[in-house]
PQR file with spaces between the fields and no chain letter, atoms N, CA, C, O and H, PARSE charges and radii, in Angstrom:
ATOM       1  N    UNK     1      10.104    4.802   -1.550 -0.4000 1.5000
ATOM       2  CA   UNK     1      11.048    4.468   -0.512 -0.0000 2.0000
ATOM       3  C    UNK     1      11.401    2.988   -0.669  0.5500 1.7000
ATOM       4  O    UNK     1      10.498    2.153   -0.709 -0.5500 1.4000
ATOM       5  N    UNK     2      12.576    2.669   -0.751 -0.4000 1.5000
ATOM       6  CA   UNK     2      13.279    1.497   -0.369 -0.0000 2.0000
ATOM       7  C    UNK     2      14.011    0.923    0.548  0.5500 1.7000
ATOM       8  O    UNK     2      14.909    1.506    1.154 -0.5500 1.4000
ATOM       9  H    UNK     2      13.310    3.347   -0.718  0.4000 1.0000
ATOM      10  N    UNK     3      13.568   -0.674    0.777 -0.4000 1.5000
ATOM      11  CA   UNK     3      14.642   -1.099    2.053 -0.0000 2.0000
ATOM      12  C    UNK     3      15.970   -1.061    1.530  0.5500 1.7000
ATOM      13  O    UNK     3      16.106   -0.969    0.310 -0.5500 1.4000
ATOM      14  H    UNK     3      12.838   -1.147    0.285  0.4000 1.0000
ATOM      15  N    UNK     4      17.252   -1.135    2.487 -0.4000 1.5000
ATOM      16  CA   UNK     4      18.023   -1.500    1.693 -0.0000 2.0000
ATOM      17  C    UNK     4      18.834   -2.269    1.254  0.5500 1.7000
ATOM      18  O    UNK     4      20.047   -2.067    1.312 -0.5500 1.4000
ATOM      19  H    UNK     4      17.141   -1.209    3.478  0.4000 1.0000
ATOM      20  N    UNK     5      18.068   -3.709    0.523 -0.4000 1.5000
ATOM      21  CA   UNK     5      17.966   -4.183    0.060 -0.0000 2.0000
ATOM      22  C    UNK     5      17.537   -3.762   -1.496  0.5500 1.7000
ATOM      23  O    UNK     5      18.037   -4.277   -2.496 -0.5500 1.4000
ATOM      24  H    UNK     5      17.083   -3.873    0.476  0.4000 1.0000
ATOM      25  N    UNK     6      16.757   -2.972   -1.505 -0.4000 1.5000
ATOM      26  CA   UNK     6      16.225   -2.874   -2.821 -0.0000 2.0000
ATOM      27  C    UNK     6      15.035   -3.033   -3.371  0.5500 1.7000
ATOM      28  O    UNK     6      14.665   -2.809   -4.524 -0.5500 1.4000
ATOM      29  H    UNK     6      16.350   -2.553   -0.693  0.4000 1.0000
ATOM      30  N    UNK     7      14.326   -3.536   -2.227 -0.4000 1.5000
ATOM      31  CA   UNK     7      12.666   -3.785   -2.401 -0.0000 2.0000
ATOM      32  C    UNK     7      11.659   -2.328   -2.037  0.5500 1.7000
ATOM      33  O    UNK     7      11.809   -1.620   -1.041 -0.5500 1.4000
ATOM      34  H    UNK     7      14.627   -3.717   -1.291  0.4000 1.0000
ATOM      35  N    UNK     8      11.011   -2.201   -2.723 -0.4000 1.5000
ATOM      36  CA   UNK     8      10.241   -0.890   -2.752 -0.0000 2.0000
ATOM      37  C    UNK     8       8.915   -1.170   -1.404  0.5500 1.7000
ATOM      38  O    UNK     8       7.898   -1.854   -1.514 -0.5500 1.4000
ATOM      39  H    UNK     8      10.890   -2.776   -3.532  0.4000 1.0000
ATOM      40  N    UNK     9       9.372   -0.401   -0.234 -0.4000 1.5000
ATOM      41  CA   UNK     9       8.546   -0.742    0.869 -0.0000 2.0000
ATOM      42  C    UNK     9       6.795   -0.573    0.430  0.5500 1.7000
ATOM      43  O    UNK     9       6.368    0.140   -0.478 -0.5500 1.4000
ATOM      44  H    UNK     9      10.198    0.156   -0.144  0.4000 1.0000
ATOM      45  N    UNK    10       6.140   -1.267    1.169 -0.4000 1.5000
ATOM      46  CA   UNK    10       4.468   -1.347    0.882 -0.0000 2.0000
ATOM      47  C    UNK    10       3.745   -1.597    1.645  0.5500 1.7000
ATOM      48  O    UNK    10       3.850   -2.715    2.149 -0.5500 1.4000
ATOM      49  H    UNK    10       6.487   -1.846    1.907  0.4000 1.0000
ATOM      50  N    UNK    11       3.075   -1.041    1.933 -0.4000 1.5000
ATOM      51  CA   UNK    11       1.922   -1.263    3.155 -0.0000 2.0000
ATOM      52  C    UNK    11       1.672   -2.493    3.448  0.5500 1.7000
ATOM      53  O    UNK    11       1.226   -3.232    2.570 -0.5500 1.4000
ATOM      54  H    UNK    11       2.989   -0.133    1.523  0.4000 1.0000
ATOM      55  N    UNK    12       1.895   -2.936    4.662 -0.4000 1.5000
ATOM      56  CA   UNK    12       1.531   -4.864    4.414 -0.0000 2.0000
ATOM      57  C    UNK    12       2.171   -5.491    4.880  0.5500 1.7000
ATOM      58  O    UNK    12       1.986   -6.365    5.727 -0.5500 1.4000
ATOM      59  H    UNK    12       2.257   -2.336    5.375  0.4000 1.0000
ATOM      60  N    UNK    13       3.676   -4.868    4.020 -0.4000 1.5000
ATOM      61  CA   UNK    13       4.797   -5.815    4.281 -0.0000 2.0000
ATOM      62  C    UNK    13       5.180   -6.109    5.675  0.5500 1.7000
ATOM      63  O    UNK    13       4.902   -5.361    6.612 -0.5500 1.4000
ATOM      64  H    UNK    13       3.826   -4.158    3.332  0.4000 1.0000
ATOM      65  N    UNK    14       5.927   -7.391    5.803 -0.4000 1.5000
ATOM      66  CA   UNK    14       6.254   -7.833    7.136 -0.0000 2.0000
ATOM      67  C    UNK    14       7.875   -7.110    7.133  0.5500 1.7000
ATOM      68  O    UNK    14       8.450   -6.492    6.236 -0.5500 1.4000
ATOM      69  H    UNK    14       6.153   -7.999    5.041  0.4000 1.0000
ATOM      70  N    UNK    15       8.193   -7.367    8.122 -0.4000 1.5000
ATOM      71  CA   UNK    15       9.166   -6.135    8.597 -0.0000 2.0000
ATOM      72  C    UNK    15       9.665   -6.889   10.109  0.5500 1.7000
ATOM      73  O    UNK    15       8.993   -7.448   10.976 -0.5500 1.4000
ATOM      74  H    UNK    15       7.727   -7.868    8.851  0.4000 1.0000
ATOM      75  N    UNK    16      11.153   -6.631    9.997 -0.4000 1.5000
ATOM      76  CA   UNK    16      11.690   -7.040   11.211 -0.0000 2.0000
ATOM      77  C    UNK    16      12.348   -5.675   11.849  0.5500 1.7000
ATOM      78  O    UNK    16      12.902   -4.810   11.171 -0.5500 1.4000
ATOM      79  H    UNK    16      11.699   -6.177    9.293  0.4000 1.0000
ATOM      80  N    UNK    17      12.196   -5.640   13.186 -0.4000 1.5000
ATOM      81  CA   UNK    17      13.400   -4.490   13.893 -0.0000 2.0000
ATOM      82  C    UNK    17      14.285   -5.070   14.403  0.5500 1.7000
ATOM      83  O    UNK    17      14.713   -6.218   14.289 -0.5500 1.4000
ATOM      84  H    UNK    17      11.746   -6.342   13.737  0.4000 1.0000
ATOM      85  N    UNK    18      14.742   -3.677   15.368 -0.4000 1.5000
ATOM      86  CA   UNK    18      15.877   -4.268   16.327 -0.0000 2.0000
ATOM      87  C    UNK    18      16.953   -5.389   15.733  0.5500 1.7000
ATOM      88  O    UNK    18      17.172   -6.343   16.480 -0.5500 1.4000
ATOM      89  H    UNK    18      14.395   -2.744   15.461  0.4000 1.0000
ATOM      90  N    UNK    19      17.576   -5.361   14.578 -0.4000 1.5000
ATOM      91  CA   UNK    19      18.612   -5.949   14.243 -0.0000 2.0000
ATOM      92  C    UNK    19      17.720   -7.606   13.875  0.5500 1.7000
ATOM      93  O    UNK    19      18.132   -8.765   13.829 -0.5500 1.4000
ATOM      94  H    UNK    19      17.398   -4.587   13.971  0.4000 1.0000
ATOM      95  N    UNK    20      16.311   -6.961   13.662 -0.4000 1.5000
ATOM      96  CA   UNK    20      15.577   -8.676   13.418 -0.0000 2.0000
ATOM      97  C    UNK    20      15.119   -9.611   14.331  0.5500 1.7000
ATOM      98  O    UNK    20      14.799  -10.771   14.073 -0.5500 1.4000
ATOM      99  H    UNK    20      15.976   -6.020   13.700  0.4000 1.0000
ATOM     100  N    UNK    21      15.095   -8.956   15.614 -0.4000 1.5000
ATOM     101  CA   UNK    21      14.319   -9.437   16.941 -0.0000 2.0000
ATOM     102  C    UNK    21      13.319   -9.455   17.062  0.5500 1.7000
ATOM     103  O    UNK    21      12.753  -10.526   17.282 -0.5500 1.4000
ATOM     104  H    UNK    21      15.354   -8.014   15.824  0.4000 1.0000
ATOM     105  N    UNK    22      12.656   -8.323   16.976 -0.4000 1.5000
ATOM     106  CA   UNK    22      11.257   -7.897   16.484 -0.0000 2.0000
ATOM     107  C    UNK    22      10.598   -7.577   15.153  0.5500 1.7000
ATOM     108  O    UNK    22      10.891   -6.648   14.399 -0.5500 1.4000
ATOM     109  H    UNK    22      13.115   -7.453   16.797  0.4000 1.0000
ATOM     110  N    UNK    23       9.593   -8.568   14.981 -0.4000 1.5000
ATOM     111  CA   UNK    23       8.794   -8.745   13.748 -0.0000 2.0000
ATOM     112  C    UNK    23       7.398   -7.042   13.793  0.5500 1.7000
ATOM     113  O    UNK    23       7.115   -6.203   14.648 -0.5500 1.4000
ATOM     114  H    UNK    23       9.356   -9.322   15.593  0.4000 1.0000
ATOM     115  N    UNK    24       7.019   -7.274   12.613 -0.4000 1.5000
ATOM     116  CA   UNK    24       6.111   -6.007   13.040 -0.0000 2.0000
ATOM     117  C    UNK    24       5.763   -5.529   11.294  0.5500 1.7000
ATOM     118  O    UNK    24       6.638   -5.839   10.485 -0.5500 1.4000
ATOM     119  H    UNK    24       7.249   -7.956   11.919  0.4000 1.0000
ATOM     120  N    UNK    25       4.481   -4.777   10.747 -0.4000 1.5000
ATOM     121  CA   UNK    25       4.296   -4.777    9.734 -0.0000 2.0000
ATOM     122  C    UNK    25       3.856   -3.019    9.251  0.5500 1.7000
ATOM     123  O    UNK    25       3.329   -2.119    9.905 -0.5500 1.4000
ATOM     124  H    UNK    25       3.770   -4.526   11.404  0.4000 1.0000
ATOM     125  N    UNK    26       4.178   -3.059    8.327 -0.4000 1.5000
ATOM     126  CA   UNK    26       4.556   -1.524    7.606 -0.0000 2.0000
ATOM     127  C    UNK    26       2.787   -1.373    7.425  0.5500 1.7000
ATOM     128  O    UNK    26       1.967   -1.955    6.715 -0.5500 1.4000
ATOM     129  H    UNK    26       4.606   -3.790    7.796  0.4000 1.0000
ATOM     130  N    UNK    27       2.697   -0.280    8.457 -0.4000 1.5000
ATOM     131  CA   UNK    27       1.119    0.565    8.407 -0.0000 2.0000
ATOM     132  C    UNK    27       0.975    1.940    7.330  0.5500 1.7000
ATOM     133  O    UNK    27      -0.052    2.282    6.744 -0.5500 1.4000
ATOM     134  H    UNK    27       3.364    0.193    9.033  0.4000 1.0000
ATOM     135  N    UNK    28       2.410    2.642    7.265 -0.4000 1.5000
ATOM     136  CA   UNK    28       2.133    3.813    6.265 -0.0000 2.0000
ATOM     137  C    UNK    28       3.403    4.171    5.661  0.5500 1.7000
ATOM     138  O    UNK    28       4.360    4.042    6.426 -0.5500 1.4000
ATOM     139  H    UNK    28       3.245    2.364    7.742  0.4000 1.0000
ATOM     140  N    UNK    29       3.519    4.354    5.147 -0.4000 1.5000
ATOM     141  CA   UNK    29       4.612    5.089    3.884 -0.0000 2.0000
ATOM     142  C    UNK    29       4.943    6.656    4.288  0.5500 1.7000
ATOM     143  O    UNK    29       3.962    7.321    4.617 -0.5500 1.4000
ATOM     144  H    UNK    29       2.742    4.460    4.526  0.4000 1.0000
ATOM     145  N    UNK    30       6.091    7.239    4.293 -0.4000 1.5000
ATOM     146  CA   UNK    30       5.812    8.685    4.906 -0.0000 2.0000
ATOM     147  C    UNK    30       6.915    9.095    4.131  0.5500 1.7000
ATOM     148  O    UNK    30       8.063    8.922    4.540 -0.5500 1.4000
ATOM     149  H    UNK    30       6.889    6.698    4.026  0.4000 1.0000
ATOM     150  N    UNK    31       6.530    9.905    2.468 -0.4000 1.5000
ATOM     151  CA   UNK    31       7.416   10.318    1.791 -0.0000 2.0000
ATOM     152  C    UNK    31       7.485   11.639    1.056  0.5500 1.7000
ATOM     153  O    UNK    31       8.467   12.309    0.740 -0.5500 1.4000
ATOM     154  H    UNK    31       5.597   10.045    2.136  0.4000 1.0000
ATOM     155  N    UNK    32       5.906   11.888    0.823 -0.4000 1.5000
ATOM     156  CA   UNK    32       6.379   13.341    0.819 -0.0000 2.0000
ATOM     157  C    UNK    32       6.571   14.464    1.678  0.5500 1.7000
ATOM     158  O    UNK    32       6.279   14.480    2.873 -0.5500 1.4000
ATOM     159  H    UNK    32       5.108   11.344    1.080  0.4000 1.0000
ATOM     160  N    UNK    33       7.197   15.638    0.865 -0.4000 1.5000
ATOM     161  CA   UNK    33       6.933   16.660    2.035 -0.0000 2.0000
ATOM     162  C    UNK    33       5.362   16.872    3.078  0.5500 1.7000
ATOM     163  O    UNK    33       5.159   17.074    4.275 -0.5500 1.4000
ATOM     164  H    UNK    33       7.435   15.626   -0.107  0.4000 1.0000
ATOM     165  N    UNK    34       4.590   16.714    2.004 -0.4000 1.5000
ATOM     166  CA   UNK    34       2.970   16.981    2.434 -0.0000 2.0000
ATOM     167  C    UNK    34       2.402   15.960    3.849  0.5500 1.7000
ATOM     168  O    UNK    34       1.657   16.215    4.795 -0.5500 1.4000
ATOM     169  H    UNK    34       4.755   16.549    1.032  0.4000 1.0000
ATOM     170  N    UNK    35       3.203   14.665    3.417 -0.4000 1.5000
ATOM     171  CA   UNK    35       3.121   13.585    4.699 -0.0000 2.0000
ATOM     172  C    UNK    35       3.831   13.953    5.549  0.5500 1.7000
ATOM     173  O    UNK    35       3.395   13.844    6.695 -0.5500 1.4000
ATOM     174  H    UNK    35       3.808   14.458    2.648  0.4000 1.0000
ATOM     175  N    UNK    36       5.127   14.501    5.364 -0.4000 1.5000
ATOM     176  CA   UNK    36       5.813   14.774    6.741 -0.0000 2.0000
ATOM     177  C    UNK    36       5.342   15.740    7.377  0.5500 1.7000
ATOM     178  O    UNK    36       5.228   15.540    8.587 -0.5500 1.4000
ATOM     179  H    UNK    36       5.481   14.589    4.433  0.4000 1.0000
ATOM     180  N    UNK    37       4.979   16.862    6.943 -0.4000 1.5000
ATOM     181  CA   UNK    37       4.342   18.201    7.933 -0.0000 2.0000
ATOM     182  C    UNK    37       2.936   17.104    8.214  0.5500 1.7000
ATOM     183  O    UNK    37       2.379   17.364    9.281 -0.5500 1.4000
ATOM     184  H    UNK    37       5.072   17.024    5.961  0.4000 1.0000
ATOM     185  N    UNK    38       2.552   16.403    7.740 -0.4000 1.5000
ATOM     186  CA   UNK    38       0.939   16.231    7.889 -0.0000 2.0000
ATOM     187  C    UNK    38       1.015   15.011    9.243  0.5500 1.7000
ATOM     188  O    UNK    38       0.014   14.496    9.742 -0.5500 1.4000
ATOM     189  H    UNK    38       3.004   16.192    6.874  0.4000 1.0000
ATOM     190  N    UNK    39       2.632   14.689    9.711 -0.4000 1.5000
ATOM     191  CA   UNK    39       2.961   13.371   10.638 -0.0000 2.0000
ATOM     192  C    UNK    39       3.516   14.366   11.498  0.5500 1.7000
ATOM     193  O    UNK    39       3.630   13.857   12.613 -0.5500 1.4000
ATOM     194  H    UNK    39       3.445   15.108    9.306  0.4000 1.0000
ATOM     195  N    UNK    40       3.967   15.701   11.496 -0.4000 1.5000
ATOM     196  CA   UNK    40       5.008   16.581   12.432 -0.0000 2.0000
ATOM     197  C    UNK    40       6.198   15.962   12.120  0.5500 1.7000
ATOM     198  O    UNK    40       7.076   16.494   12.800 -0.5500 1.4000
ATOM     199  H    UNK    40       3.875   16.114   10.590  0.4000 1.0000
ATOM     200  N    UNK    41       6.581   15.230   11.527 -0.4000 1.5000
ATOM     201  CA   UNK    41       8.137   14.762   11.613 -0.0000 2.0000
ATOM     202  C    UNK    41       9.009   15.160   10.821  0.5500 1.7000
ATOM     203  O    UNK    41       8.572   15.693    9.801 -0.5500 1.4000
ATOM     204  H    UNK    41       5.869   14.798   10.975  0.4000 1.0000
ATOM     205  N    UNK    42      10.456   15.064   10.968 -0.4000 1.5000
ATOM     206  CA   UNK    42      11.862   16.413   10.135 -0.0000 2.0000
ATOM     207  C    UNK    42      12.164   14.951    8.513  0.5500 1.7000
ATOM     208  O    UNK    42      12.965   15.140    7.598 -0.5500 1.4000
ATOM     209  H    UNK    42      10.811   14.630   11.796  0.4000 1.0000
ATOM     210  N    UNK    43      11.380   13.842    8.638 -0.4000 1.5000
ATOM     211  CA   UNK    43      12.260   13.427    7.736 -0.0000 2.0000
ATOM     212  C    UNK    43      11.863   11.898    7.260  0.5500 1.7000
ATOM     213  O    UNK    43      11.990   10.942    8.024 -0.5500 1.4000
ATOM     214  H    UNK    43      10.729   13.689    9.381  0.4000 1.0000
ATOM     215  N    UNK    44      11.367   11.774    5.912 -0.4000 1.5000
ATOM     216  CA   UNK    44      10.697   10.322    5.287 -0.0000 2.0000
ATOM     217  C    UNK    44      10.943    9.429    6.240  0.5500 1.7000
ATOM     218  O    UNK    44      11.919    9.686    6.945 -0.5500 1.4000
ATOM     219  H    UNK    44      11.263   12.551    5.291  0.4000 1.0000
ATOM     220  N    UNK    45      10.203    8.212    6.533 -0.4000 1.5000
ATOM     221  CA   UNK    45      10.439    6.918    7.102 -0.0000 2.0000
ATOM     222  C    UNK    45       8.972    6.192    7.088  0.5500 1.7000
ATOM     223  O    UNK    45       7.977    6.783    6.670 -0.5500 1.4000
ATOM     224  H    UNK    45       9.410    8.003    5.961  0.4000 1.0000
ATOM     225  N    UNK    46       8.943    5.110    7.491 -0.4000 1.5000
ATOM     226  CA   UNK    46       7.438    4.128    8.142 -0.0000 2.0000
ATOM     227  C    UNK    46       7.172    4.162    9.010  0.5500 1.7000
ATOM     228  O    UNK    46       8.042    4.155    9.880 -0.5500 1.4000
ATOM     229  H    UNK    46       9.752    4.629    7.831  0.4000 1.0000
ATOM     230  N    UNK    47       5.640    4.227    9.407 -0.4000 1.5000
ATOM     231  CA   UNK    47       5.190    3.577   10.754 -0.0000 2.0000
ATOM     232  C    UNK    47       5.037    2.167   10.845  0.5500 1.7000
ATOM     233  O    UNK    47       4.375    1.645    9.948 -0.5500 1.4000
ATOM     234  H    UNK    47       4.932    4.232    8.700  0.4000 1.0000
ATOM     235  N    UNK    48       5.393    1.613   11.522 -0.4000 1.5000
ATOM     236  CA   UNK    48       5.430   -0.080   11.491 -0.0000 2.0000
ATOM     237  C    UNK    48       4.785   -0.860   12.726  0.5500 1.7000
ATOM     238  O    UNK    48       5.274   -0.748   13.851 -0.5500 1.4000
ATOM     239  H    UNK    48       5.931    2.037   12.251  0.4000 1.0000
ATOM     240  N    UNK    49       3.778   -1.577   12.496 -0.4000 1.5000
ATOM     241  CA   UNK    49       3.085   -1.618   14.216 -0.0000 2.0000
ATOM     242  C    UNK    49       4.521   -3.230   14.369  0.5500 1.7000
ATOM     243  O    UNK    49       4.997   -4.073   13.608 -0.5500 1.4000
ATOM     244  H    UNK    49       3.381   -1.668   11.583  0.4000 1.0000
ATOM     245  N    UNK    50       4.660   -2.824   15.857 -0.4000 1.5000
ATOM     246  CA   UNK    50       5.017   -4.008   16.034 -0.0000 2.0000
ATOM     247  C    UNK    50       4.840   -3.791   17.657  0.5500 1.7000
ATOM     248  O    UNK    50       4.845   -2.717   18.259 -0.5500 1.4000
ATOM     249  H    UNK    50       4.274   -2.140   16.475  0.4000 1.0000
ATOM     250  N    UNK    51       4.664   -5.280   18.259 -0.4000 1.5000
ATOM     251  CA   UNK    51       4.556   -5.652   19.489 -0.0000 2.0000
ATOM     252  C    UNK    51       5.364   -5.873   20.094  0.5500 1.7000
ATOM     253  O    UNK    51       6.038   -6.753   19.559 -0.5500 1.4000
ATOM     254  H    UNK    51       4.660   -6.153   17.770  0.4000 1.0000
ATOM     255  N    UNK    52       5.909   -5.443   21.368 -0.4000 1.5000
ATOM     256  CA   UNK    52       5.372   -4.684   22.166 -0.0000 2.0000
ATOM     257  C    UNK    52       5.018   -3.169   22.191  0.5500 1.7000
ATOM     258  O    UNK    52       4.353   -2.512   22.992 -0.5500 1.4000
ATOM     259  H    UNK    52       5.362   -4.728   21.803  0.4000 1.0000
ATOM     260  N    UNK    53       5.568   -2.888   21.248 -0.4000 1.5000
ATOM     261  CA   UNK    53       5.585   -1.258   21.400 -0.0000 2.0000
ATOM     262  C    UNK    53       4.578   -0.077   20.861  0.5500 1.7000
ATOM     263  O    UNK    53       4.563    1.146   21.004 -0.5500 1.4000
ATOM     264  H    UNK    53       6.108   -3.422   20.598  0.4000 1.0000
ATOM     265  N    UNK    54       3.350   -1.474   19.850 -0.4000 1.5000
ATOM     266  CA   UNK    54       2.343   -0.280   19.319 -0.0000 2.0000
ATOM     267  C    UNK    54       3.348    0.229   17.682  0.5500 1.7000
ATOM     268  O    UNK    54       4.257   -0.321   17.061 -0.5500 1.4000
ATOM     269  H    UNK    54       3.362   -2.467   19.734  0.4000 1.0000
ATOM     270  N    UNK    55       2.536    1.600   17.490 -0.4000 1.5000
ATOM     271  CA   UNK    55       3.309    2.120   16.879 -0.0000 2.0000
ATOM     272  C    UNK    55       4.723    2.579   16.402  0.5500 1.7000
ATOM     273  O    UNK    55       5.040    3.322   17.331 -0.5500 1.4000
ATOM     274  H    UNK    55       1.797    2.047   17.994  0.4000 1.0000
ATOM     275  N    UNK    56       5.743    2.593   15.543 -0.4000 1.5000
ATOM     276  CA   UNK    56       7.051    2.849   15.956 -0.0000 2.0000
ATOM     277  C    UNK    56       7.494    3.522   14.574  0.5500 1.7000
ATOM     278  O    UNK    56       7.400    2.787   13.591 -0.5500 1.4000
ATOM     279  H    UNK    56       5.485    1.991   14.788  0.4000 1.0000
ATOM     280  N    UNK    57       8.005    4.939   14.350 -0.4000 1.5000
ATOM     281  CA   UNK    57       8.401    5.674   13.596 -0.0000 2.0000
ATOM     282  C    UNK    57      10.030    5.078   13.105  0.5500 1.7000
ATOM     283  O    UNK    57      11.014    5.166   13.840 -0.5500 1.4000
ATOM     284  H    UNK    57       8.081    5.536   15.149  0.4000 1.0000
ATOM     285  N    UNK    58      10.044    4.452   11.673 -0.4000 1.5000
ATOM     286  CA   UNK    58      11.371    4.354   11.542 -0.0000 2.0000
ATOM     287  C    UNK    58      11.686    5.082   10.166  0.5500 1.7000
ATOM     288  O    UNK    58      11.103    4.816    9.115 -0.5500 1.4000
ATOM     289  H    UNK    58       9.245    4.381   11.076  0.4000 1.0000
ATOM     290  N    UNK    59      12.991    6.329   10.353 -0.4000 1.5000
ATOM     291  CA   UNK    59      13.153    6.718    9.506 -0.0000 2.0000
ATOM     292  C    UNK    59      14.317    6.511    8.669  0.5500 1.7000
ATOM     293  O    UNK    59      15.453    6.091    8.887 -0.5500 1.4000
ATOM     294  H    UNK    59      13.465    6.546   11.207  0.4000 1.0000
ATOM     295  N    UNK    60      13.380    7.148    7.123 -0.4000 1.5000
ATOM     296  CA   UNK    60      14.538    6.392    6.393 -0.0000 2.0000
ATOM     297  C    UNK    60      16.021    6.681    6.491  0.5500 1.7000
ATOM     298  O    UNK    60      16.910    5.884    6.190 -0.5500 1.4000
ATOM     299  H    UNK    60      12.457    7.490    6.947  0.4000 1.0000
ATOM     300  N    UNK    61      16.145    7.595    6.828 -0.4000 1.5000
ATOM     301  CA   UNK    61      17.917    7.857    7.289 -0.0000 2.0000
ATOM     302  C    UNK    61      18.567    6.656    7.972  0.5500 1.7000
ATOM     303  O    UNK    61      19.720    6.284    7.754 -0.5500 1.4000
ATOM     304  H    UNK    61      15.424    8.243    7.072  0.4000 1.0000
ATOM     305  N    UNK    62      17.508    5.956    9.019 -0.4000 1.5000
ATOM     306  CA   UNK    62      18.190    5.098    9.806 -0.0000 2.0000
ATOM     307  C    UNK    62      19.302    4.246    8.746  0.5500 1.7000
ATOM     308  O    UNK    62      18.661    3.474    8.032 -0.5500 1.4000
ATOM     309  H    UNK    62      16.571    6.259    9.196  0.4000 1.0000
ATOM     310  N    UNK    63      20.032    4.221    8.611 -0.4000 1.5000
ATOM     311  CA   UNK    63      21.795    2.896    8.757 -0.0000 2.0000
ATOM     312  C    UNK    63      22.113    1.878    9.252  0.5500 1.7000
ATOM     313  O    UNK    63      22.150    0.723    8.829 -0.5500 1.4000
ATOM     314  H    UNK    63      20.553    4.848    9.191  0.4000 1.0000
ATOM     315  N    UNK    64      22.512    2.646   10.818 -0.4000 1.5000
ATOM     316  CA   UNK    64      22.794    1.367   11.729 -0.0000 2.0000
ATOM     317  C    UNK    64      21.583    0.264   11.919  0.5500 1.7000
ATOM     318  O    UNK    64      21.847   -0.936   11.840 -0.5500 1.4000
ATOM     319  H    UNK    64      22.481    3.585   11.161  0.4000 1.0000
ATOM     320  N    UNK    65      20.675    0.578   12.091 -0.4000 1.5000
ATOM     321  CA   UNK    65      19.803   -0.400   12.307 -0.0000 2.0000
ATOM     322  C    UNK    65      18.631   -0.538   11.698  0.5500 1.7000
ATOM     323  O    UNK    65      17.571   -0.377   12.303 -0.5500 1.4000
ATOM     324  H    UNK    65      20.461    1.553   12.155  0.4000 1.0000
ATOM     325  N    UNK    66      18.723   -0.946   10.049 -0.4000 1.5000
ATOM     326  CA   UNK    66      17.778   -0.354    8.798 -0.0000 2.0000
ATOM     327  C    UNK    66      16.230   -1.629    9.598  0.5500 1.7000
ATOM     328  O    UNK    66      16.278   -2.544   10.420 -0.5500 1.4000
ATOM     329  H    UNK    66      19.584   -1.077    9.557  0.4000 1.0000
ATOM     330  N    UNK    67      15.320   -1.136    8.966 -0.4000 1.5000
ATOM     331  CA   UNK    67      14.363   -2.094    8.386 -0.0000 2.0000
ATOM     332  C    UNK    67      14.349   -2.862    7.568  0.5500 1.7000
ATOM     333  O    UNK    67      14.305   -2.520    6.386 -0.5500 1.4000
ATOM     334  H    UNK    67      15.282   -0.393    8.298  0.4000 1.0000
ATOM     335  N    UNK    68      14.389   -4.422    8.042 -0.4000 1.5000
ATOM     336  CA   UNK    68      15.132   -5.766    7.599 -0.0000 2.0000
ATOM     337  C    UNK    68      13.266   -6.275    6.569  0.5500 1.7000
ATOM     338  O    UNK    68      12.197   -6.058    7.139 -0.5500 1.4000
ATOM     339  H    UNK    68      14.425   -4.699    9.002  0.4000 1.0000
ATOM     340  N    UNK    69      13.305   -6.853    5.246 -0.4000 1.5000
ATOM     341  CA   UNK    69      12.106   -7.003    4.663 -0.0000 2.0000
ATOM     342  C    UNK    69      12.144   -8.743    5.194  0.5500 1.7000
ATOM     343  O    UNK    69      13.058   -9.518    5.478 -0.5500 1.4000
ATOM     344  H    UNK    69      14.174   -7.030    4.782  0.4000 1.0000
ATOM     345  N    UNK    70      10.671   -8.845    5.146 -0.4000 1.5000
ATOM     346  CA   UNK    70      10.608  -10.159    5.010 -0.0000 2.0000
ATOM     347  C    UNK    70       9.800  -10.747    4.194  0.5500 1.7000
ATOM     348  O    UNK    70      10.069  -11.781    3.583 -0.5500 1.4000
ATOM     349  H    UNK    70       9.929   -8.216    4.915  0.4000 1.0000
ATOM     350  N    UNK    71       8.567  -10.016    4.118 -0.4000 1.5000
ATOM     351  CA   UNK    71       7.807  -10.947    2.829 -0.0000 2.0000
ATOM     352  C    UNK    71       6.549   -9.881    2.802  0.5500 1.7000
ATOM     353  O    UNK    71       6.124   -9.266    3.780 -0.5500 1.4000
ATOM     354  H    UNK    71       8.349   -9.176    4.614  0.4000 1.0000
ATOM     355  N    UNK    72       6.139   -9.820    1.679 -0.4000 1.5000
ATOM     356  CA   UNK    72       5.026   -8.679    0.756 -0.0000 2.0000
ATOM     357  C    UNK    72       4.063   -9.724    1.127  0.5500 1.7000
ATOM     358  O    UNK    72       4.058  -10.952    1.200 -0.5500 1.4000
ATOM     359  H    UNK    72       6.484  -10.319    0.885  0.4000 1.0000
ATOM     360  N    UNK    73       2.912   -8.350    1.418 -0.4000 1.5000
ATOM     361  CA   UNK    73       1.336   -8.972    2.109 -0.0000 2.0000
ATOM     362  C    UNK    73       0.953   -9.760    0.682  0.5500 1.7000
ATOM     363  O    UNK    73       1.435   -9.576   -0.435 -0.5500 1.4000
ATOM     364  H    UNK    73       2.916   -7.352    1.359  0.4000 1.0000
ATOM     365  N    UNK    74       0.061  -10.571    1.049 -0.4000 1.5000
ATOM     366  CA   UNK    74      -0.098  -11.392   -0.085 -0.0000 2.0000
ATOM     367  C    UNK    74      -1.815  -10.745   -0.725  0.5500 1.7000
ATOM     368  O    UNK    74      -2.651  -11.082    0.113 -0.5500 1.4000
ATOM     369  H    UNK    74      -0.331  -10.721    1.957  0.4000 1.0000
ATOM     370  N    UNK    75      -2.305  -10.178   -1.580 -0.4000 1.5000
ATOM     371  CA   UNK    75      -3.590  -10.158   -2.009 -0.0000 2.0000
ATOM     372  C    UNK    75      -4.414  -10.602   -2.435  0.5500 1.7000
ATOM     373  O    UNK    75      -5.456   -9.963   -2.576 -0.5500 1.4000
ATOM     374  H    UNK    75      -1.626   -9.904   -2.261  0.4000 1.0000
């Protein structure tokens, strides 16, 4: 899975929402079929914790309001 931008998303990474209001960091990858029945959900995307909200399902279909990258966890 990629942002789109072009960077290949990764556990770690920092991550902005909401048009880049909210910061928040990529907890899981959700790309195959086997992950999606294994999450209940119709369709690839990330879980991304961000605050205030805890957990937050963004899928990759989203467009209007993609997942903005900001910088790869460092190891």
């Amino acid at each position: 899975m990629n942002y789109s931008t072009g960077e290949v998303v990764e556990i770690g990474d920092s991550v902005a929402l909401e048009y880049g209001k909210t910061p928040g960091i990529v907890q899981v990858v959700i790309e195959t079929p086997q992950q999606i029945e294994e999450w209940a959900l119709d369709e690839p995307g990330i879980m991304v914790e961000a605050e205030p909200f805890g957990w937050v399902f963004w899928p990759a279909s989203e467009t209007y309001d993609p997942v903005i990258f900001v910088a790869r966890k460092c190891t």
